[in-house]
C-alpha positions as CSV (number, residue, x, y, z in Angstrom):
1,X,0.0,0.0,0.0
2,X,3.0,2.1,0.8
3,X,3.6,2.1,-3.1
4,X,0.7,3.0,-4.3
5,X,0.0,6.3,-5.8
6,X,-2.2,8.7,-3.9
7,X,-4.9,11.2,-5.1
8,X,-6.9,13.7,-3.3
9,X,-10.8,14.4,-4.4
10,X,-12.0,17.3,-3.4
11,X,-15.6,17.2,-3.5
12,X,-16.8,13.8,-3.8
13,X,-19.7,13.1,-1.8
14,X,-21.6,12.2,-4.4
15,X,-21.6,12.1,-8.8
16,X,-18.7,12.7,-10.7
17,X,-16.4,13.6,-7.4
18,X,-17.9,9.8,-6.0
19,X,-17.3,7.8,-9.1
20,X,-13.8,9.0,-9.2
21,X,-13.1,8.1,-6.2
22,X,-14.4,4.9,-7.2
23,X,-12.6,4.6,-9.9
24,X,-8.9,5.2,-8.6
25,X,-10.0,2.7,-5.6
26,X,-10.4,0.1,-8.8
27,X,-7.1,1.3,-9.8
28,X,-5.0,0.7,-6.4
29,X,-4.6,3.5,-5.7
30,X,-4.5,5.3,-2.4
31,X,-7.5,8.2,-2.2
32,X,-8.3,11.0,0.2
33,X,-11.8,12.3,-0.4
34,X,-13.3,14.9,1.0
35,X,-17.0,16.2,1.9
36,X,-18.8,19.0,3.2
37,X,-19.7,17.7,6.7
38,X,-18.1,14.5,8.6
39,X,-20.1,11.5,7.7
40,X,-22.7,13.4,5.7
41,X,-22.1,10.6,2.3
42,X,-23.4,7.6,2.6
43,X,-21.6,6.6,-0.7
44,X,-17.9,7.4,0.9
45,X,-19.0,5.7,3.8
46,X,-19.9,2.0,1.7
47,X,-16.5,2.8,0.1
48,X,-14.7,3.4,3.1
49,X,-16.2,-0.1,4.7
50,X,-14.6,-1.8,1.7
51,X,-11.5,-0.1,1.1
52,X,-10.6,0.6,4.6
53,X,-7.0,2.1,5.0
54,X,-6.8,2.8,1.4
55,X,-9.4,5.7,1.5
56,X,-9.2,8.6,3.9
57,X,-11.6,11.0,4.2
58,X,-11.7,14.8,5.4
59,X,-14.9,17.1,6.0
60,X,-13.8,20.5,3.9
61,X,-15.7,23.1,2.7
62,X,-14.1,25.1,-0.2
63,X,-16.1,27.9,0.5
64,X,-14.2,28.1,3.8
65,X,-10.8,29.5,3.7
66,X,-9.4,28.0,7.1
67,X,-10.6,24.6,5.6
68,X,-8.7,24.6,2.7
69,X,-5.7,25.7,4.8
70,X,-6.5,22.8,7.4
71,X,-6.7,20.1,4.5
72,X,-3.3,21.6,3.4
73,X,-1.8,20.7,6.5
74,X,-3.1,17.7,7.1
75,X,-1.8,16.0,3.7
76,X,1.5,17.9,3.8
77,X,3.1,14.9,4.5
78,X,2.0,12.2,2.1
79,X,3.2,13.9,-1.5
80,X,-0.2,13.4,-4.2
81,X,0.4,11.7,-7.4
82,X,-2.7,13.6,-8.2
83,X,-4.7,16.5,-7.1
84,X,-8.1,16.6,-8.3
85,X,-10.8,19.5,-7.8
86,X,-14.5,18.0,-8.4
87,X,-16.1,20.9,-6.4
88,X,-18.6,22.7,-7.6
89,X,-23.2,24.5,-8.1
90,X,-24.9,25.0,-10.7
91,X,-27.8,28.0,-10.8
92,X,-30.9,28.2,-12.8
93,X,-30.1,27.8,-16.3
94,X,-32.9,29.6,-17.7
95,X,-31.4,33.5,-15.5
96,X,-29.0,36.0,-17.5
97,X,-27.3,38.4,-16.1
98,X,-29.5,40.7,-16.2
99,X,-31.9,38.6,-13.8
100,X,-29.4,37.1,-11.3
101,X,-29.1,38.4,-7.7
102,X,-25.9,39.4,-6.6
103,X,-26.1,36.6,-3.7
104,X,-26.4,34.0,-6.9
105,X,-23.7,35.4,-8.5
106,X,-21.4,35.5,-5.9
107,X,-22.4,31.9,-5.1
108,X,-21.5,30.9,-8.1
109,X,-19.0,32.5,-8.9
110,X,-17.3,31.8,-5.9
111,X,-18.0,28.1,-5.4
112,X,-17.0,27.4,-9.5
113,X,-14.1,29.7,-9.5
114,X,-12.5,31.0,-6.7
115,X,-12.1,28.0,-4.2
116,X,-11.4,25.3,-6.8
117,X,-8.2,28.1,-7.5
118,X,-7.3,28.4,-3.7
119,X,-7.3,24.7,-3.4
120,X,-4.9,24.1,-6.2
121,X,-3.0,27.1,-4.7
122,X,-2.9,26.2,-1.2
123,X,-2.1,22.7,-1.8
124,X,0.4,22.7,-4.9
125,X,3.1,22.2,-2.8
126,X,2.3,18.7,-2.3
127,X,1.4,17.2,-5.3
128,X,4.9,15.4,-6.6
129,X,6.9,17.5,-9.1
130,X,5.4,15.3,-12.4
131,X,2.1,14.9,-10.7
132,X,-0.8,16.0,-12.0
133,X,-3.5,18.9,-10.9
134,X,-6.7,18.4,-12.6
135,X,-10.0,20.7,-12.6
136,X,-13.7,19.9,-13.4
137,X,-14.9,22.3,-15.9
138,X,-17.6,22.2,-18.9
139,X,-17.1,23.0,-22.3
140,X,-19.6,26.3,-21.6
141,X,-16.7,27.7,-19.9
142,X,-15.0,27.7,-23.7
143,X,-14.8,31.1,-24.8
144,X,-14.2,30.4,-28.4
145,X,-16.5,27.5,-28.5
146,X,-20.2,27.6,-29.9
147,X,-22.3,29.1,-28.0
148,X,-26.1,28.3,-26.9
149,X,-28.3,29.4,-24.7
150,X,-28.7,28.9,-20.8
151,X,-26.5,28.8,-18.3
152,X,-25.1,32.1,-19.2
153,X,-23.9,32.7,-15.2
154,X,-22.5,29.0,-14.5
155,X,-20.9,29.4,-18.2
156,X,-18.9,32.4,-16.8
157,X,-18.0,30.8,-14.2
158,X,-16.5,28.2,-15.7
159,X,-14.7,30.2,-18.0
160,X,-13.4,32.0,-15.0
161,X,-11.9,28.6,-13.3
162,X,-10.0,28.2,-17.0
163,X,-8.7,31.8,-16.9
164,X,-7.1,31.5,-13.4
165,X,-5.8,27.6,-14.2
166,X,-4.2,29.2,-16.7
167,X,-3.0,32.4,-14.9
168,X,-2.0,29.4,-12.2
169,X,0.2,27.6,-14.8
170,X,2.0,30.4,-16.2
171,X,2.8,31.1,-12.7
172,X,3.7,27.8,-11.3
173,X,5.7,26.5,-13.8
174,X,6.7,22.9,-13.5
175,X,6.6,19.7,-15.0
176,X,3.4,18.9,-13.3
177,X,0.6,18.1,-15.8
178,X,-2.1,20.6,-15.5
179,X,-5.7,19.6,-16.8
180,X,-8.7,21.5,-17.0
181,X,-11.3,18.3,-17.8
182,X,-14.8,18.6,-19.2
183,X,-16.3,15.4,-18.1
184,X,-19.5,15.4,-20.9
185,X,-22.8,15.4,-19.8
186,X,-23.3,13.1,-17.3
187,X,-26.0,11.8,-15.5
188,X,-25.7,13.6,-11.9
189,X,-27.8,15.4,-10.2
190,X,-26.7,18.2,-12.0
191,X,-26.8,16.6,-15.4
192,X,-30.3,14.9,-15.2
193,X,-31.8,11.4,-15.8
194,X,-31.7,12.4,-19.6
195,X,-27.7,12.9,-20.0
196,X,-26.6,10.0,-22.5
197,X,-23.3,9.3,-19.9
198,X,-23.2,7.2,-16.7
199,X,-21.2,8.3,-13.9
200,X,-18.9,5.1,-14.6
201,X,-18.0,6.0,-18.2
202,X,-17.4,9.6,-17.5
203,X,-15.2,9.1,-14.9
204,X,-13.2,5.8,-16.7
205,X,-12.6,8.3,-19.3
206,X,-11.4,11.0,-17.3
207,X,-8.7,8.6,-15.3
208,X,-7.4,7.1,-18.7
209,X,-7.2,10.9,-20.6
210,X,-4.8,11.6,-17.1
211,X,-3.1,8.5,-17.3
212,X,-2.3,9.6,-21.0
213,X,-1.0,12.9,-20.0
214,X,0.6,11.6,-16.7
215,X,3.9,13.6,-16.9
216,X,3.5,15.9,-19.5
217,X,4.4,19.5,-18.6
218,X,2.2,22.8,-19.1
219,X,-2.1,22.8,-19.7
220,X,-4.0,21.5,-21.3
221,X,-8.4,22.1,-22.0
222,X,-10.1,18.4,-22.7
223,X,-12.6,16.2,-22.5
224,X,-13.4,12.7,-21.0
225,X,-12.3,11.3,-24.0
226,X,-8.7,13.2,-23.6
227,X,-10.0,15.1,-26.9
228,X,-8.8,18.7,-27.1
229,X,-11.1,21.8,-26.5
230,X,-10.2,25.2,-27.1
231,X,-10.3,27.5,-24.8
């Protein structure tokens, strides 16, 4: 177990954040998941029956500064082979700007954007020097991309995540592998009964596009499928 390489979830108490954490379980590999409130996921809890050692988990809410400091120091010890940021809301699709509150916004904006980028800050230092830090983002955060309507506010927010991770890698520097990862559409909560991808193919897909890009320097904008999107 000692050997094995270690990853840390952040938010994966349930969907996309639990099936990875699933998924890299399957793999060998050593996880540290976290969720909003001790004990509040019955799904990490079944996992951590049957994994036992091998998964740890951590109460952390992004939204909470001294948290993500906390978490920090509490995995400053054991370097990550990978660093993965699942957290995130979504808002009413069918708002645009001009309809949104300010307390939306900032929700948001602050949940999609701002603590996914503290988190990689805060706890760069201990992913391994060619490990990877991933992001979950959507391909509404492309700016170039086609455009359609709804979700005009989570779009931006989105789009703001890939502007800092990319701020962040010009910044950093490094041979780590930087991903910003569009997992498809998915059937979450978020995604709906009608999205044409289970939770199990999304995140398969999302481990082998990292295991493709394990060790390869600088950032890259892609899909589950490791297919490129432009930013």
């Amino acid at each position: 177990m000692s050997q094995a390489p270690t990853a840390l979830i952040v938010g994966a108490s349930r969907g996309l954040g639990l099936g990875l954490v699933h998924e890299y379980l399957d793999r060998g590999w050593h996880v540290i998941a976290t969720e909003r409130t001790a004990g509040s996921s019955a799904g990490l809890a079944q996992l951590k029956a049957e994994a036992g050692e091998r998964l740890t988990l951590a109460a952390v809410d992004i939204n909470v500064a001294e948290q993500i400091r906390a978490l920090a120091a509490n995995v400053v010890d054991r370097p990550l082979d990978l660093l993965f940021v699942n957290a995130g809301v979504s808002d009413d699709p069918s708002l645009t700007i001009g309809q949104v509150s300010n307390e939306e916004f900032v929700r948001v904006f602050q949940t999609n954007a701002l603590a996914p980028m503290r988190v990689v800050d805060w706890l760069s230092a201990v992913v391994a020097p060619r490990g990877t830090i991933a992001v979950m983002t959507s391909a509404l955060g492309s700016i170039s991309g086609e455009q359609s309507g709804g979700y005009e506010v989570y779009g931006a927010s989105k789009a703001a995540l890939n502007k800092l991770f990319r701020g962040y890698a010009v910044r950093a520097g490094g041979d780590r592998s930087l991903l910003a990862i569009m997992p498809g559409w998915v059937q979450t909560d978020m995604g709906g009964p009608e999205a044409p991808l289970a939770v199990a193919t999304s995140v398969r897909g999302i481990a082998n596009a990292i295991e493709a890009r394990r060790a390869q320097a600088g950032i890259a904008f892609i899909d589950y499928q490791n297919s490129v999107i432009a930013w």
